[in-house]
PDB file with one MODEL, atoms N, CA, C and O in Angstrom:
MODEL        1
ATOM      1  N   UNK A   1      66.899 139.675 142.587  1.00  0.00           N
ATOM      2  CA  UNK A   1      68.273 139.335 142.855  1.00  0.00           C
ATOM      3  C   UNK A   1      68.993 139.088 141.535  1.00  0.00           C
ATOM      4  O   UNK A   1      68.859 138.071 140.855  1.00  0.00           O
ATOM      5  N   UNK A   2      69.787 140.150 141.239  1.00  0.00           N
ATOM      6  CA  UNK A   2      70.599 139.789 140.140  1.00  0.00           C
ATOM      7  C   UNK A   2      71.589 138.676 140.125  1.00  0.00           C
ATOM      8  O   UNK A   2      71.894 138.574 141.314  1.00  0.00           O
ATOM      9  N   UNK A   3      72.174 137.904 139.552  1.00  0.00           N
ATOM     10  CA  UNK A   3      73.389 136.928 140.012  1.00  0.00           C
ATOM     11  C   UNK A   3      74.999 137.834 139.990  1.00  0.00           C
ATOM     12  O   UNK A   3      75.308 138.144 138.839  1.00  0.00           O
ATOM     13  N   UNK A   4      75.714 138.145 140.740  1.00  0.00           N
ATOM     14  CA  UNK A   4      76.664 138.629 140.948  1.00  0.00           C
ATOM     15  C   UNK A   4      77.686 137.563 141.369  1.00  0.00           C
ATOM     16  O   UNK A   4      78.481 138.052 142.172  1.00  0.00           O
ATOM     17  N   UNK A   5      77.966 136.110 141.065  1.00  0.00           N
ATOM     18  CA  UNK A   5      79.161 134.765 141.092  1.00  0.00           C
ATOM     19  C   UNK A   5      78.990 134.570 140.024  1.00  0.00           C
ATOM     20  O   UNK A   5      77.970 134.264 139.406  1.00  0.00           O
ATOM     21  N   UNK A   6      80.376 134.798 139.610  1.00  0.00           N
ATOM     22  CA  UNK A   6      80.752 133.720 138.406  1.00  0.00           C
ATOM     23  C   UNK A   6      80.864 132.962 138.846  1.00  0.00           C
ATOM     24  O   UNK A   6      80.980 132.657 140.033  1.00  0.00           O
ATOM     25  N   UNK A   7      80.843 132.059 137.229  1.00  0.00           N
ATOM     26  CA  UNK A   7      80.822 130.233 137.239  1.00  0.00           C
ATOM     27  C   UNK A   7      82.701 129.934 138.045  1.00  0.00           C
ATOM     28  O   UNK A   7      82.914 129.027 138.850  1.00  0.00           O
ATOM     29  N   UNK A   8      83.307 130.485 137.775  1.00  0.00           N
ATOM     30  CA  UNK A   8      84.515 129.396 138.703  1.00  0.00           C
ATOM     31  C   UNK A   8      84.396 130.265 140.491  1.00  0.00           C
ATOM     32  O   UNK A   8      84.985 130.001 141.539  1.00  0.00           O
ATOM     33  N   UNK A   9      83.751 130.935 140.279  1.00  0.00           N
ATOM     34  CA  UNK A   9      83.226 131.634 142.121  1.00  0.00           C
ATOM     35  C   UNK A   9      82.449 130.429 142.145  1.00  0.00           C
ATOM     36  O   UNK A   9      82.753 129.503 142.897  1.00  0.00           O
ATOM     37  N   UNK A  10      81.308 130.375 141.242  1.00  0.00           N
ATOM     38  CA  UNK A  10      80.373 129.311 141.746  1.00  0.00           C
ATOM     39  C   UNK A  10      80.854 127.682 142.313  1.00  0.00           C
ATOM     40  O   UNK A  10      80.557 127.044 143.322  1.00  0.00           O
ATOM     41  N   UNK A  11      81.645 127.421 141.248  1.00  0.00           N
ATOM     42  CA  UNK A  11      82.112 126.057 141.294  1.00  0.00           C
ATOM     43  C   UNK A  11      82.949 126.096 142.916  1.00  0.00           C
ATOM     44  O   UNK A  11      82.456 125.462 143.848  1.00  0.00           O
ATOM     45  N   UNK A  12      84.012 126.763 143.068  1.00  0.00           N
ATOM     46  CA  UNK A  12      84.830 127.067 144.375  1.00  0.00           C
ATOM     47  C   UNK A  12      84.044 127.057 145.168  1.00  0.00           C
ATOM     48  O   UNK A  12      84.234 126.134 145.961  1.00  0.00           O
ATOM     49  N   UNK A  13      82.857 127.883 145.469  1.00  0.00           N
ATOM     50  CA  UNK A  13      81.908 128.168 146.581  1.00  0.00           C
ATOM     51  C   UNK A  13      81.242 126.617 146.776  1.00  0.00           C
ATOM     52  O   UNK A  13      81.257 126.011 147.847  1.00  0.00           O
ATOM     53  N   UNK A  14      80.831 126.258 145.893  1.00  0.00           N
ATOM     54  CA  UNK A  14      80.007 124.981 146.065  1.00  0.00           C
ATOM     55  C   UNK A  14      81.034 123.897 146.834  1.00  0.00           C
ATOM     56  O   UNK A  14      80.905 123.501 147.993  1.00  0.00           O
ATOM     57  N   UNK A  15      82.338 123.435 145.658  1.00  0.00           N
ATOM     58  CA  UNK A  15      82.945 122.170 146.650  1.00  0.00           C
ATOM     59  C   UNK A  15      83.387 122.587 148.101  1.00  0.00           C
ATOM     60  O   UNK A  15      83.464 121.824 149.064  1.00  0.00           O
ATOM     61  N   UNK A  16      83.758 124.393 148.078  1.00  0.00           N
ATOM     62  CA  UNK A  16      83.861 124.118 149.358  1.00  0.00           C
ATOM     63  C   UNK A  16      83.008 124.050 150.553  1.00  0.00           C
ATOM     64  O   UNK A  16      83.303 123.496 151.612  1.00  0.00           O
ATOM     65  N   UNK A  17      81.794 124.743 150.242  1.00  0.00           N
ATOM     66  CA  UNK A  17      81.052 124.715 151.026  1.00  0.00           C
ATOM     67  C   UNK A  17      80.222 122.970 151.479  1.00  0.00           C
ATOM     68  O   UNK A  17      79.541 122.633 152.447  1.00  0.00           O
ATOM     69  N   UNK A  18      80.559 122.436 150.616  1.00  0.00           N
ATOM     70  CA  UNK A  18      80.494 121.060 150.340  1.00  0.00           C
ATOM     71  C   UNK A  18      81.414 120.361 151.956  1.00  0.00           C
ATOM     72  O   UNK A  18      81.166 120.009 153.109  1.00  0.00           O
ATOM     73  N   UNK A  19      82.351 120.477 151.164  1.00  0.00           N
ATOM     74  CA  UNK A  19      83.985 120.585 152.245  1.00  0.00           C
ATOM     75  C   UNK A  19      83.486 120.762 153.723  1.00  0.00           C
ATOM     76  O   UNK A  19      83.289 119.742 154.382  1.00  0.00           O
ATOM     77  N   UNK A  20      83.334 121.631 154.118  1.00  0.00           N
ATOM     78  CA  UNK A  20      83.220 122.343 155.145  1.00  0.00           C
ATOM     79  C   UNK A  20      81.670 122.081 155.771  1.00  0.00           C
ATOM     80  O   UNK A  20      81.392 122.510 156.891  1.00  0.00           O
ATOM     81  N   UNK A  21      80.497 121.200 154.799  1.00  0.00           N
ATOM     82  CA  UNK A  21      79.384 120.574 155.285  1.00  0.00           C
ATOM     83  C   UNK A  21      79.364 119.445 155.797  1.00  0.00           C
ATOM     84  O   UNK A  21      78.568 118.971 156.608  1.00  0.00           O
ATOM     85  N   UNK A  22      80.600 118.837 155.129  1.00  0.00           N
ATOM     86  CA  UNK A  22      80.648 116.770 155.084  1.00  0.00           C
ATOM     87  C   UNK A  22      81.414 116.775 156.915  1.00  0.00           C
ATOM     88  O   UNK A  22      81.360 115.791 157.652  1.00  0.00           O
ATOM     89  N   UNK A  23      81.958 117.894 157.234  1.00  0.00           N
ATOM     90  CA  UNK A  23      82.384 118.096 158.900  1.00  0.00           C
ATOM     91  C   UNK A  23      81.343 118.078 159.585  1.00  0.00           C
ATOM     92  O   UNK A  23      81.838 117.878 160.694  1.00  0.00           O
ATOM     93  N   UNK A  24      80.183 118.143 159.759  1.00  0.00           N
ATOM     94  CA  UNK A  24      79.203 118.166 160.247  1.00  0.00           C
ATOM     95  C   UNK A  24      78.117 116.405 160.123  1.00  0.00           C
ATOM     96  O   UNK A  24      77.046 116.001 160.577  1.00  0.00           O
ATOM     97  N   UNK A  25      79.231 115.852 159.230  1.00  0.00           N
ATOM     98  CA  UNK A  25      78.816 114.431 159.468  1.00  0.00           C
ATOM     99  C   UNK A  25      79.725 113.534 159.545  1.00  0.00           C
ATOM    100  O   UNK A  25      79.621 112.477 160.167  1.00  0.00           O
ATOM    101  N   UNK A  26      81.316 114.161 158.483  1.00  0.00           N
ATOM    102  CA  UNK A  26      81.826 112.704 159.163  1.00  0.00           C
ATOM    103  C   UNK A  26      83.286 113.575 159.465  1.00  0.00           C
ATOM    104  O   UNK A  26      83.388 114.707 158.991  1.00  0.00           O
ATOM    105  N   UNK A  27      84.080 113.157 160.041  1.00  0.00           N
ATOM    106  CA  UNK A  27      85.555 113.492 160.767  1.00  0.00           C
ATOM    107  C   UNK A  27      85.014 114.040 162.274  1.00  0.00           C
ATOM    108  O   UNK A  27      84.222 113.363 162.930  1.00  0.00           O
ATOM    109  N   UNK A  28      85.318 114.804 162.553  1.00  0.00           N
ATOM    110  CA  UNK A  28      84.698 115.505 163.886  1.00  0.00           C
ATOM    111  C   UNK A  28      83.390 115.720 164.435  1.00  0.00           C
ATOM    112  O   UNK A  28      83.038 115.679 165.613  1.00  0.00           O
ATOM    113  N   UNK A  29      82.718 115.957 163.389  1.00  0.00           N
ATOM    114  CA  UNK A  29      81.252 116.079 163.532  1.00  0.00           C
ATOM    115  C   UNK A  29      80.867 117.167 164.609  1.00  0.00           C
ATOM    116  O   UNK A  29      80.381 117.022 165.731  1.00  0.00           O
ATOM    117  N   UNK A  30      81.245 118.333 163.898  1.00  0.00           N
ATOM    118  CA  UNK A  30      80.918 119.159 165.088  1.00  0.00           C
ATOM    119  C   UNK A  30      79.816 120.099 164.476  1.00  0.00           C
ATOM    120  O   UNK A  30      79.673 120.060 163.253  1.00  0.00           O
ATOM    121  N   UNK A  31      79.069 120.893 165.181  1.00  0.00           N
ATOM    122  CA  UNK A  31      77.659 122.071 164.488  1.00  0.00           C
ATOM    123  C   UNK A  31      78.528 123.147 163.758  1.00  0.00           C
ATOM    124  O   UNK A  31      77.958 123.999 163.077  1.00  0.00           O
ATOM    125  N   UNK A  32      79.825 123.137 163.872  1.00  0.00           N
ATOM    126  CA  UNK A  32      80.262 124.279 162.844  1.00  0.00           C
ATOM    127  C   UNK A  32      80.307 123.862 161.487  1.00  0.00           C
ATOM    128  O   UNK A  32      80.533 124.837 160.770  1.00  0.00           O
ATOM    129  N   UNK A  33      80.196 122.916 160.913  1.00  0.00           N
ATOM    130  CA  UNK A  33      80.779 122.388 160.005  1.00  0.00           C
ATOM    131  C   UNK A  33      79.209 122.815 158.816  1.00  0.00           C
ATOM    132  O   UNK A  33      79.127 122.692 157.594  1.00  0.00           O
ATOM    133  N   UNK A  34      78.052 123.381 159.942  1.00  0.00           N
ATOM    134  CA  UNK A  34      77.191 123.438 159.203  1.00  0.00           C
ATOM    135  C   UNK A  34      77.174 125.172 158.149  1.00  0.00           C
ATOM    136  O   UNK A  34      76.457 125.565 157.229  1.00  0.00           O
ATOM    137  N   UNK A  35      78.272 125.754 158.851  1.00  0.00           N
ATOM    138  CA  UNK A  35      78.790 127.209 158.733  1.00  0.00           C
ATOM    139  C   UNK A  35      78.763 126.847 156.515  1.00  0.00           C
ATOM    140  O   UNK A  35      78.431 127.546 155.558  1.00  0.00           O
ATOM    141  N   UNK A  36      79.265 125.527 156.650  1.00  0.00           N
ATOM    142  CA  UNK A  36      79.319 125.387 155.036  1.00  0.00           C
ATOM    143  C   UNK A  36      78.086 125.674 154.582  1.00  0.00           C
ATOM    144  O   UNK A  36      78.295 125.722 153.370  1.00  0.00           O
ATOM    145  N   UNK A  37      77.019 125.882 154.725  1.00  0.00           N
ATOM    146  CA  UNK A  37      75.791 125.906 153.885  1.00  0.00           C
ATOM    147  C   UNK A  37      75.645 127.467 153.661  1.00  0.00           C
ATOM    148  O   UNK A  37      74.737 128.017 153.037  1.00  0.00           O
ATOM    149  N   UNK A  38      76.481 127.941 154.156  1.00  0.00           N
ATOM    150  CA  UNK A  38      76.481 129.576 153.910  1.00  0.00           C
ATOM    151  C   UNK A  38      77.173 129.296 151.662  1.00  0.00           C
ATOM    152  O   UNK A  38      76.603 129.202 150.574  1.00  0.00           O
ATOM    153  N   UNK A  39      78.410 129.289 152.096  1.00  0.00           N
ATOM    154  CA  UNK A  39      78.887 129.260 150.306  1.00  0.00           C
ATOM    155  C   UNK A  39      78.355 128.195 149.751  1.00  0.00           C
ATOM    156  O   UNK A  39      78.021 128.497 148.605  1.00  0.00           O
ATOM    157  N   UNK A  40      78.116 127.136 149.982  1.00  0.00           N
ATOM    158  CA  UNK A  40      76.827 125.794 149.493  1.00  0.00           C
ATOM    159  C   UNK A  40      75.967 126.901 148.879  1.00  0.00           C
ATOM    160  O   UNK A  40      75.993 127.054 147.658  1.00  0.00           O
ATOM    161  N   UNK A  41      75.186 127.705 149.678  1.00  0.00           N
ATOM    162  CA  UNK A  41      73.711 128.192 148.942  1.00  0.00           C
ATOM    163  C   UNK A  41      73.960 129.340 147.885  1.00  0.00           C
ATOM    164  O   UNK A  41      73.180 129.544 146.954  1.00  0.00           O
ATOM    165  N   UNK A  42      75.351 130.225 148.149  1.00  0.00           N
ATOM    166  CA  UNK A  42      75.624 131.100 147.389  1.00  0.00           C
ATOM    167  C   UNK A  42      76.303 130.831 146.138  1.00  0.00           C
ATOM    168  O   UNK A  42      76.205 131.588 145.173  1.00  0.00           O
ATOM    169  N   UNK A  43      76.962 129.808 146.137  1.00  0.00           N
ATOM    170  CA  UNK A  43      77.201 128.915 144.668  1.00  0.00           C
ATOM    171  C   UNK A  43      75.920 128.794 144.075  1.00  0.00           C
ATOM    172  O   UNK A  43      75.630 129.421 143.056  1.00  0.00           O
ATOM    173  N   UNK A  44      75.092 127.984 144.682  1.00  0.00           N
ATOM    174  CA  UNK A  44      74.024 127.037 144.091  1.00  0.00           C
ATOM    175  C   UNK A  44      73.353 128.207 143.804  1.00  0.00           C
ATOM    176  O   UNK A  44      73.186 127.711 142.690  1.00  0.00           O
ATOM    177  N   UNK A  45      72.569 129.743 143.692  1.00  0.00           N
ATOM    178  CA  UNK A  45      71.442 130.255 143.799  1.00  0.00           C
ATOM    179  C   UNK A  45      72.737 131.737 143.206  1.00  0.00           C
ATOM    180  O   UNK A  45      72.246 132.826 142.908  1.00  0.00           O
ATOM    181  N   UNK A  46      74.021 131.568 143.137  1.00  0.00           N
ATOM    182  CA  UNK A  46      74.747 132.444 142.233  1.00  0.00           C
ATOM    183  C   UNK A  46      74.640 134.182 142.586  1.00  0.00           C
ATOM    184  O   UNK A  46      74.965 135.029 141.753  1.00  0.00           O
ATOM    185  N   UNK A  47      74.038 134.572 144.204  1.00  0.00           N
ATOM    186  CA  UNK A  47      73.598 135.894 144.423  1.00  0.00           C
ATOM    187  C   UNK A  47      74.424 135.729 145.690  1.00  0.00           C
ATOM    188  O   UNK A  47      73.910 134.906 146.448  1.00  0.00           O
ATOM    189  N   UNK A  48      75.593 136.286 146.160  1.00  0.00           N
ATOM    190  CA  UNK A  48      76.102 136.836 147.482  1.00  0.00           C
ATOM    191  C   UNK A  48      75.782 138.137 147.971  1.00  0.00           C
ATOM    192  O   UNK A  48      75.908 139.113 147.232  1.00  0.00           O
ATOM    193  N   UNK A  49      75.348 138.251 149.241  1.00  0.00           N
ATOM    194  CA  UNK A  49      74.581 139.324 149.685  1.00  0.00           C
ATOM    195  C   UNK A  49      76.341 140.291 150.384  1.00  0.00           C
ATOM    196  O   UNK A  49      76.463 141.423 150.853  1.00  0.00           O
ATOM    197  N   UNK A  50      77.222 139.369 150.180  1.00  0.00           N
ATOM    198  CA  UNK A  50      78.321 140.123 150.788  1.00  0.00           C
ATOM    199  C   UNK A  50      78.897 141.431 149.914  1.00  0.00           C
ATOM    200  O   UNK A  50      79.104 142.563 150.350  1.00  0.00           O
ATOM    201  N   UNK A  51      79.081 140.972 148.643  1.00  0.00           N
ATOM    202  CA  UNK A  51      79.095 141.599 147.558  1.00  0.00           C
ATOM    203  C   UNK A  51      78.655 142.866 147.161  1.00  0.00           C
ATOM    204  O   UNK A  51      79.207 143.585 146.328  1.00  0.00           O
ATOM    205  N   UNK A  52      77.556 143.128 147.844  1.00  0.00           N
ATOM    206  CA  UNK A  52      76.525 144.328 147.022  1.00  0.00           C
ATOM    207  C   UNK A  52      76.895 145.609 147.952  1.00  0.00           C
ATOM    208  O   UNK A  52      76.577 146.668 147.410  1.00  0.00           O
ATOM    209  N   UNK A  53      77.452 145.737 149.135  1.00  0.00           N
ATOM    210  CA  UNK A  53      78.085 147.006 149.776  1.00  0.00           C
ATOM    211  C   UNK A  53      78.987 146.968 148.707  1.00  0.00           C
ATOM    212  O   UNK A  53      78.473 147.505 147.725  1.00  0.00           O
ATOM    213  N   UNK A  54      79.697 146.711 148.569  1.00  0.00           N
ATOM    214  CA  UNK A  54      81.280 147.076 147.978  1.00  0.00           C
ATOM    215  C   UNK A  54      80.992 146.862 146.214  1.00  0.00           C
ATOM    216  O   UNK A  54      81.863 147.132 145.387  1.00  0.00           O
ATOM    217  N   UNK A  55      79.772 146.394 145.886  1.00  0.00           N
ATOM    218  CA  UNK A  55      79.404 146.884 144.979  1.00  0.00           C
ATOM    219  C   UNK A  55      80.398 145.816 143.632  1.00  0.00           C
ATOM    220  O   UNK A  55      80.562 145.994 142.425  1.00  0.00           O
ATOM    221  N   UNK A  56      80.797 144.901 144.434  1.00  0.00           N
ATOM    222  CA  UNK A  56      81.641 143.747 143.889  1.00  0.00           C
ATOM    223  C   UNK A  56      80.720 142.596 142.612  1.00  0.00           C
ATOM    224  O   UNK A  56      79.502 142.543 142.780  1.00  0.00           O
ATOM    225  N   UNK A  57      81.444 141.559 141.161  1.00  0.00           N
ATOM    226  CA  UNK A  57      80.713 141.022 140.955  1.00  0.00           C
ATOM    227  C   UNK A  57      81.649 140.461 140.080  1.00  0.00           C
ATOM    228  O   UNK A  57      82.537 141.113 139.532  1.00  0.00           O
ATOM    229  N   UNK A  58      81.421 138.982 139.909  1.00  0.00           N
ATOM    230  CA  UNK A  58      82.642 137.899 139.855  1.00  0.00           C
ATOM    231  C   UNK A  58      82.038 137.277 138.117  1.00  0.00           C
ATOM    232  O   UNK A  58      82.631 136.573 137.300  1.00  0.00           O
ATOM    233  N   UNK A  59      80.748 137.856 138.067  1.00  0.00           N
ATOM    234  CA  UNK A  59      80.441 137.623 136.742  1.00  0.00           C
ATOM    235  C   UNK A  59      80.768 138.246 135.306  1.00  0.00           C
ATOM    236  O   UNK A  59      80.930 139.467 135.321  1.00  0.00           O
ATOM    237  N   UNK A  60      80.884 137.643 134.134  1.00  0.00           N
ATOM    238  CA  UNK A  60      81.100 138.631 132.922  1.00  0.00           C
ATOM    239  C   UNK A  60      79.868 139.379 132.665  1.00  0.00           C
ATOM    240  O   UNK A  60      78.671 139.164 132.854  1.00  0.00           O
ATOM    241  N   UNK A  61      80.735 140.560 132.052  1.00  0.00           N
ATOM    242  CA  UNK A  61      79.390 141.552 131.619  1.00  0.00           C
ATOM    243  C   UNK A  61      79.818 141.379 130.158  1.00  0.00           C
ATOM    244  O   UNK A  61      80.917 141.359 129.602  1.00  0.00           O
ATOM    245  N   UNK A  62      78.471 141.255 129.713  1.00  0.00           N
ATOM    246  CA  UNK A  62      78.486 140.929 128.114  1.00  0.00           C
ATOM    247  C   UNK A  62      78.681 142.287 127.173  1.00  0.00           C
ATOM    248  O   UNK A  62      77.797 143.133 127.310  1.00  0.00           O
ATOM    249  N   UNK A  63      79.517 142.516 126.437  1.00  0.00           N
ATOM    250  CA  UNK A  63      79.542 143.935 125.353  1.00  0.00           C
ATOM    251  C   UNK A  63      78.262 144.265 124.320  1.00  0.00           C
ATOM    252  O   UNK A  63      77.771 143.751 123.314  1.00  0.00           O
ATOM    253  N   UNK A  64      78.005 145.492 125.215  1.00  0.00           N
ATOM    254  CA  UNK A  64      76.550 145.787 123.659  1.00  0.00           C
ATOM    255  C   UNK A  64      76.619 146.721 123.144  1.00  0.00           C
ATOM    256  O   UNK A  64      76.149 147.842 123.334  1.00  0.00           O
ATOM    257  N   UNK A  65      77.547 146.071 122.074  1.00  0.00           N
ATOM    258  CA  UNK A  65      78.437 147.168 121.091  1.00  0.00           C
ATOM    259  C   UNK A  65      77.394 147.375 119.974  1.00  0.00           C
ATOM    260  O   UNK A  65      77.643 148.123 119.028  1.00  0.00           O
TER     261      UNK A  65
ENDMDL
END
């Protein structure tokens, strides 16, 4: 698994998936809220499997001039 998130994809993905986890314990508390551990894990581990059809990638590519 190559990493295909950049660091401000990463950072975004994480608080929100964060966001969208803390629903699953406090305000409503409903089982969707667990839907957050989807961008939670793809921040944290920096590889989105959504990405790789479309051939997409949020990271810098370094020059090897």
């Amino acid at each position: 698994m190559k990493s295909n998130v950049g660091s401000l994809d990463r950072i975004v993905r994480v608080v929100l998936g964060a966001g969208i986890l803390s629903l699953a314990f406090i305000g409503p508390q409903t089982p969707f809220g667990y839907i957050g551990l989807v961008p939670l894990f793809t921040g944290i581990f920096g590889f989105c499997p959504a990405y790789l059809p479309f051939g997409l990638s949020t990271c810098r590519v370094a020059d090897k001039a």
